[in-house]
C-alpha positions in Angstrom: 289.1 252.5 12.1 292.5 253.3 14.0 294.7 255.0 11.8 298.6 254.6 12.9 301.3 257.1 11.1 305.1 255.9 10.9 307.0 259.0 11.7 309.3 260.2 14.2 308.7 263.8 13.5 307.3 264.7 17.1 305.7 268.0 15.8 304.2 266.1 12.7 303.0 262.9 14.8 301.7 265.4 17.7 299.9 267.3 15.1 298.2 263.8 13.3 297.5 262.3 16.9 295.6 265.1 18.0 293.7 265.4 14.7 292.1 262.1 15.5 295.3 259.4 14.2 295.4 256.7 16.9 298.8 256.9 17.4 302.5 256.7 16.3 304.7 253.9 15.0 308.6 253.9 15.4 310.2 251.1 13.8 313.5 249.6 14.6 313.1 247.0 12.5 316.0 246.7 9.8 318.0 243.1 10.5 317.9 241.4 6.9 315.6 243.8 5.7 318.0 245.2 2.6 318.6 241.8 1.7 314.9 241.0 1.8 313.7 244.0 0.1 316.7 244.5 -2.4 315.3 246.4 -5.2 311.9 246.5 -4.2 311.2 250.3 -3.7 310.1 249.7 -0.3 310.5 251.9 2.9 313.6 250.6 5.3 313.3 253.1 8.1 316.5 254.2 10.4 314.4 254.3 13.9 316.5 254.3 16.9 315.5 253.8 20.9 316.5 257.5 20.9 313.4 258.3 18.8 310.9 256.0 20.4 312.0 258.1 23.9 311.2 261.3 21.6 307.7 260.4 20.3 306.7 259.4 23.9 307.3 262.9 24.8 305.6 264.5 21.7 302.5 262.6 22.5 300.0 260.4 24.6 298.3 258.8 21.6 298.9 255.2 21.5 303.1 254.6 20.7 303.8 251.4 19.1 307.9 250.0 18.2 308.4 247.3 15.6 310.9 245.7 16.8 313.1 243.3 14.5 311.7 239.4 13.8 312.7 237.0 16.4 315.8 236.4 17.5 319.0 236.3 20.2 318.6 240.1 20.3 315.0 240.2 20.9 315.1 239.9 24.7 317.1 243.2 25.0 314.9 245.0 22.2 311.6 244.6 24.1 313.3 245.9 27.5 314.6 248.9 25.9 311.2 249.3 24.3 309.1 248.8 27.1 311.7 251.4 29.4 311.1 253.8 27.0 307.2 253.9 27.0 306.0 252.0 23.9 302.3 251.0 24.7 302.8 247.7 22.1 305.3 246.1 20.1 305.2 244.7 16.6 306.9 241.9 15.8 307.4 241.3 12.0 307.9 237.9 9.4 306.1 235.8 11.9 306.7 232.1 10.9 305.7 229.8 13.8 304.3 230.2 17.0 306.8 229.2 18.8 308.2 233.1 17.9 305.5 234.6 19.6 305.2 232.6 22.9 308.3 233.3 23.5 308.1 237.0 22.7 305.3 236.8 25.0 307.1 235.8 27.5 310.2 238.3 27.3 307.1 241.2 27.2 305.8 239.5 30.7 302.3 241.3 30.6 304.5 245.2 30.5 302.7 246.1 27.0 300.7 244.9 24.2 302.3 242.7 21.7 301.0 242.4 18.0 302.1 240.7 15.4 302.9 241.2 11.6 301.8 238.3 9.3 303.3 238.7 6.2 305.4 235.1 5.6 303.6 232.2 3.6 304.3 230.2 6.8 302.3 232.9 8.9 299.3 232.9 6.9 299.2 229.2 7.3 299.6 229.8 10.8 297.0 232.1 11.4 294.5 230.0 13.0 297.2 229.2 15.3 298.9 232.2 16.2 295.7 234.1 16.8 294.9 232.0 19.5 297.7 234.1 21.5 297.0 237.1 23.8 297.7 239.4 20.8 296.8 242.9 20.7 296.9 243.0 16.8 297.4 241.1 14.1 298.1 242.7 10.8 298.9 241.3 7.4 301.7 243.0 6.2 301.4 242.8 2.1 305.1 243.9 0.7 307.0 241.0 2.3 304.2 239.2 1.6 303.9 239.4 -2.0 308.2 239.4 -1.9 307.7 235.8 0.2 305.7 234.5 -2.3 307.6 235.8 -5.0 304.9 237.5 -6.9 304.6 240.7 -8.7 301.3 242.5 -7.2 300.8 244.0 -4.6 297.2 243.6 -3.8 296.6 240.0 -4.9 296.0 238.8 -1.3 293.2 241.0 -1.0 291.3 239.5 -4.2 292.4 236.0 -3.7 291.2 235.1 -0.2 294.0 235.1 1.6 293.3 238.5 3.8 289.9 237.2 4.2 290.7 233.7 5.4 293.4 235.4 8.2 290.3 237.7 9.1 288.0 235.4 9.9 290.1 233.2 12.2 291.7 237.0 13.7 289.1 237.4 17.0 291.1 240.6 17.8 292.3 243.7 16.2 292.9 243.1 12.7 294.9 245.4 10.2 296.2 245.3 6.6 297.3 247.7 4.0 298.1 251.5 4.2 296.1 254.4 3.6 296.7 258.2 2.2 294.1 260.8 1.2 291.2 259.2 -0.3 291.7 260.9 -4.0 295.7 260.0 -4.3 296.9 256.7 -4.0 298.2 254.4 -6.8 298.1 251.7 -8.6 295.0 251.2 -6.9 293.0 254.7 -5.8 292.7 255.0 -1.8 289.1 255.4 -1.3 288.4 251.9 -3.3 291.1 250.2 -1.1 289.3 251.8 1.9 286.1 250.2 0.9 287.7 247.0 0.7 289.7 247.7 4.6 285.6 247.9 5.6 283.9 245.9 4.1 286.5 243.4 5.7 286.3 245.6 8.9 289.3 246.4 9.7 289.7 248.0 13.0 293.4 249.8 12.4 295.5 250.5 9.0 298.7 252.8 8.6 299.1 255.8 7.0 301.4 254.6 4.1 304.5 256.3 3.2 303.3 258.1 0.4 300.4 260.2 3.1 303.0 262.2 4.4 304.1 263.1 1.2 300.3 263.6 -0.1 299.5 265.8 3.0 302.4 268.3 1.7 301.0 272.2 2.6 297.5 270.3 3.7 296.4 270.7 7.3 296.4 267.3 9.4 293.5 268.9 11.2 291.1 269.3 8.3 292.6 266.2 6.2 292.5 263.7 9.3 288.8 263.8 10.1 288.1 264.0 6.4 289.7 260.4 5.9 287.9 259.5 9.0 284.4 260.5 8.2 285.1 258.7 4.6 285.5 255.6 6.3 282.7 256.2 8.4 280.5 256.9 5.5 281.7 253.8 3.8 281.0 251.7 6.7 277.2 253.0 5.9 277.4 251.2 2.6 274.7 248.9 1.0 275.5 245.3 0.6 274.6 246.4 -3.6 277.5 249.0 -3.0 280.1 246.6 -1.1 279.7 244.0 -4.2 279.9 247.7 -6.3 283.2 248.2 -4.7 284.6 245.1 -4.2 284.1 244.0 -7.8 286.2 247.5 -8.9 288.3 246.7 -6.7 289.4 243.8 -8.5 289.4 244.9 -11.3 291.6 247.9 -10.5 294.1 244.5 -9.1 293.9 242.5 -11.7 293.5 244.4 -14.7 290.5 242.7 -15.6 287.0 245.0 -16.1 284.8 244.1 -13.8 281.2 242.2 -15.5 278.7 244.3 -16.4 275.2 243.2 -15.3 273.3 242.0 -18.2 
């Protein structure tokens, strides 16, 4: 599994992409994000072009730019991109296809252009939209669960939703955000891991809180570790994905998972 880091940190994003991360996200995307995400505890990030021209120096792992959701300044936002080296693009709060020929179009073949479902309308979409020349689809769950208007986080793995985009995604599919596999809350990392494989994921982020966890850690010990756990989970029984799957919605929902009589 391809593991992505936000960051524009070129020593930190170096160091990560040379431990065996996949690459480096720089996101510009911000228009109507406040509003969105008003009092939501979630990540707005301050990216500028200047970055994305810095990370492309730091490194030669895969550079991605989330760019803002579609609109009259879109156009100008993928030419600045693709001039200053990103390999793809990400555009966010799909809605209708329509969005992403024309994105398509404005990219012209220069670089890879995925897409972040996380809309109500893009999940009922998703048949259609992954019909595009896409070089990712991801299901973003924050704007997600904020577009629905629901309280957790997770429900969309436990419900069906992640699993119905998956199966109609022919390409590179994401979802969620990792960090070491002994932190991560509400839900602990290595059970949301096994639930990224056992839906096999190809590519997650490293969530905000990872760069936090990784505080006086080594990237070039913790990297491969988080690596080789996936690796080892991918090895799994189909006895251990129920296992796991079943504690992992319980650790969602609140609800113990059933005992076997």
């Amino acid at each position: 599994m391809d593991l992505f880091l936000f960051t524009v940190d070129p020593g930190w994003g170096a160091d990560v992409v040379a431990a065996g991360g996949a690459g480096i996200v720089v996101d510009w995307e911000r228009r109507g994000k406040h509003r969105r995400q008003l009092g939501e505890g979630t990540q707005i990030n301050g990216d500028t072009p200047a970055d994305l021209s810095r990370m492309r120096a730091a490194t030669d792992g895969r550079l991605l730019c989330r760019i803002n959701g579609f609109g009259p300044w879109t156009a100008a936002e993928v030419d600045d991109a693709v001039a200053r080296g990103a390999d793809e693009l990400l555009l966010p709060m799909v809605r209708t296809a329509a969005e992403v020929d024309r994105t398509l179009d404005l990219v012209a073949g220069r670089c890879g252009l995925g897409i972040l479902v996380e809309t109500q309308d893009g999940v009922a979409r998703a048949t259609e939209l992954a019909r595009r020349p896409l070089s990712r689809v991801y299901v973003g769950l924050n704007d997600l669960r904020i577009d629905r208007g629901a309280q957790q986080l997770f429900t969309p793995l436990v419900d069906g939703t992640v699993d119905a985009v998956r199966a109609v995604v022919p390409g590179a599919f994401g979802v969620g955000g990792l960090t070491l596999p002994e932190d991560g809350a509400p839900v602990p990392a290595w059970l949301l891991a096994a639930e990224l494989v056992r839906l096999g994921a190809d590519f997650t982020f490293l969530r905000r809180s990872f760069t936090a966890d990784m505080a006086g850690r080594d990237p070039f010990v913790e990297v491969p570790r988080l690596l080789a756990v996936l690796t080892g989970l991918a090895t799994a029984t189909a006895a251990e994905v129920a296992e796991r799957r079943a504690a992992f919605a319980a650790a969602v929902t609140g609800v113990p998972a059933a005992q076997p009589a």
